[in-house]
C-alpha positions as CSV (number, residue, x, y, z in Angstrom):
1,X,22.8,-15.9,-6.2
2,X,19.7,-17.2,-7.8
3,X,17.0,-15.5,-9.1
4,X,14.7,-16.6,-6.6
5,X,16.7,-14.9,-3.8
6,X,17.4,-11.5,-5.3
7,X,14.1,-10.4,-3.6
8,X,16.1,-11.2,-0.3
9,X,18.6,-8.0,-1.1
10,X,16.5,-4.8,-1.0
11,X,19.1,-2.8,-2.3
12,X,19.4,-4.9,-5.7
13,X,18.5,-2.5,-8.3
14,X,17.1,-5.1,-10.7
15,X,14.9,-6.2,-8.2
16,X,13.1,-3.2,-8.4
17,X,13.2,-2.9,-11.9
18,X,11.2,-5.7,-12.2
19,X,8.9,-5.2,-9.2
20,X,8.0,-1.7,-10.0
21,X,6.9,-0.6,-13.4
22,X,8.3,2.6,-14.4
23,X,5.9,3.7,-17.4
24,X,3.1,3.7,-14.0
25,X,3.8,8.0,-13.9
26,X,3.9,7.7,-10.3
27,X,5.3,11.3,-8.9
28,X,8.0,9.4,-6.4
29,X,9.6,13.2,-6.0
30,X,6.1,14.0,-4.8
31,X,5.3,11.2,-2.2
32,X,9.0,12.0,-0.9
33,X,8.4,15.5,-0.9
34,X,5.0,15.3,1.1
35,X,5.9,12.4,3.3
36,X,9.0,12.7,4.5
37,X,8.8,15.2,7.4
38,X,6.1,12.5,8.8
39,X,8.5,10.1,8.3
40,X,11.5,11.8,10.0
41,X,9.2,13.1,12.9
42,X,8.0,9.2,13.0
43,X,4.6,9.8,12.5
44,X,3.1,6.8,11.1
45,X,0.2,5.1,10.5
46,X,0.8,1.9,11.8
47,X,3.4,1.3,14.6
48,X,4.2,-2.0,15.8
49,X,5.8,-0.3,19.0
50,X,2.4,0.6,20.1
51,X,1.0,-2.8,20.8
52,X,2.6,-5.4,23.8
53,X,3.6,-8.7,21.7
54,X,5.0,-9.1,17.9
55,X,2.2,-11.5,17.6
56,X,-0.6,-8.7,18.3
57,X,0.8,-6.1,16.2
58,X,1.3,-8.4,13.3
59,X,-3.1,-8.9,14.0
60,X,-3.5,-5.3,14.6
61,X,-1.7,-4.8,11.2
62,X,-3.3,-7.8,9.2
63,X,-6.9,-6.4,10.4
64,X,-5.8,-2.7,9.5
65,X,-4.4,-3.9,5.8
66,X,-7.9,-5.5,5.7
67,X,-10.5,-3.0,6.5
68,X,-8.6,-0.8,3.7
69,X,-9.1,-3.4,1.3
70,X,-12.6,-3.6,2.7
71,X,-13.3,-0.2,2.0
72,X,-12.0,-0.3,-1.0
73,X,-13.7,-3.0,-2.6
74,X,-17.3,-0.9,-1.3
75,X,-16.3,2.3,-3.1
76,X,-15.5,0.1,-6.3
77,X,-19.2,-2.1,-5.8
78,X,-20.7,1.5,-5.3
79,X,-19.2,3.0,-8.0
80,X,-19.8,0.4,-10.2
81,X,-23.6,0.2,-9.4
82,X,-23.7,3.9,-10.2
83,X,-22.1,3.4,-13.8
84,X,-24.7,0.6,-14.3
85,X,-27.6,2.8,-13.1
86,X,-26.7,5.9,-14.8
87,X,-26.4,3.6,-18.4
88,X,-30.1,2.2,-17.6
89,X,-31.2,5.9,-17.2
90,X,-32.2,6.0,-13.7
């Protein structure tokens, strides 16, 4: 196997090790802990199920993935103008 495929074999622990960074203090116990009934009940936020073609749910999810980043990059301008303002003195 070459490098370049190990991404191909989810289960490949060094993968992972390289991919996530474990010094991040990301509570995984946590996210499992609070997600996983929604999870097991199949409550999600995105299902692909819920749309008629592959095609329009891999939109649907593409235009999702993007208003989140959307949103996000507003809350960082807004915040961002506020640290300006508030080291002016307005």
């Amino acid at each position: 196997m070459t490098p370049d495929s190990k991404i191909d074999v989810p289960d490949d622990r060094e993968t992972w090790d390289c991919i996530i960074d474990h010094e991040d203090d990301i509570d995984w116990d946590n996210i499992l802990a609070t997600t996983e009934a929604d999870d097991e009940a199949g409550r999600h936020a995105f299902n692909s199920a819920d749309y008629p073609t592959h095609e329009e749910a891999m939109k649907a999810l593409w235009n999702w993935i993007h208003s989140i980043a959307e949103e996000v990059r507003r809350r960082v301008a807004s915040e961002a103008s506020s640290d300006v303002a508030g080291r002016k003195g307005y």
